[in-house]
C-alpha positions, 0 to 999 in steps of 0.5 A: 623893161619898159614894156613890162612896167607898162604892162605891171602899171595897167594890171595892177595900178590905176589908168593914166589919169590916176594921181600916183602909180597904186593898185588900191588893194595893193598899194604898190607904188612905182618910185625910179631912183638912180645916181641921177636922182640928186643931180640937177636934172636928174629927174627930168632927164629919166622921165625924157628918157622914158617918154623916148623909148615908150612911155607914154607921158601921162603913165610917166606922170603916176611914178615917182621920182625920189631924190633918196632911196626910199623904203621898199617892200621889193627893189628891182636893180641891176646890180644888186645881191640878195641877202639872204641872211642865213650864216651861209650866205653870209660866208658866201657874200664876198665870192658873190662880190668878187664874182659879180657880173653886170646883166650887160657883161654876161655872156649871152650863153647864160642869158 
């Protein structure tokens, strides 16, 4: 995941020495919220964590770290469902819940 948000942050944002992860003609901005967030050193962990596995600290620098779940045009979550909000889906939710698989416990068959 880490390779791919470097990659996203150099095609469509500003090089590291930018003041916030946005693309101009875009405004995509790069915010990390987690459990973590409102614990005390929550965010300063979550940047040492990215920095550990790859990122280089001046890109760390551009993303955000909110202390609530802010707005979002798109999240990205590992556990999530999408709602899709037709009668349907609606129906189908509770299966969807009770047959929830986290990325990580999904047989590697379906990966």
């Amino acid at each position: 995941m880490i390779e791919w948000l470097k990659d996203f942050m150099w095609e469509l944002c500003n090089p590291p020495d930018s003041v916030c992860a946005m693309a101009p003609e875009m405004d995509y901005e790069i915010c990390i919220y987690s459990s973590r967030s409102r614990q005390w050193g929550g965010k300063i962990a979550m940047r040492r964590w990215l920095i550990k596995y790859g990122m280089e600290p001046e890109w760390v620098g551009t993303i955000k770290f909110p202390t609530k779940k802010p707005a979002a045009f798109l999240t990205i979550d590992d556990r999530a469902i999408r709602f899709r909000g037709t009668r349907t889906h609606i129906e189908s939710l509770t299966d969807e819940i009770i047959n929830f698989v986290p990325w990580h416990k999904v047989p590697d068959k379906y990966k």
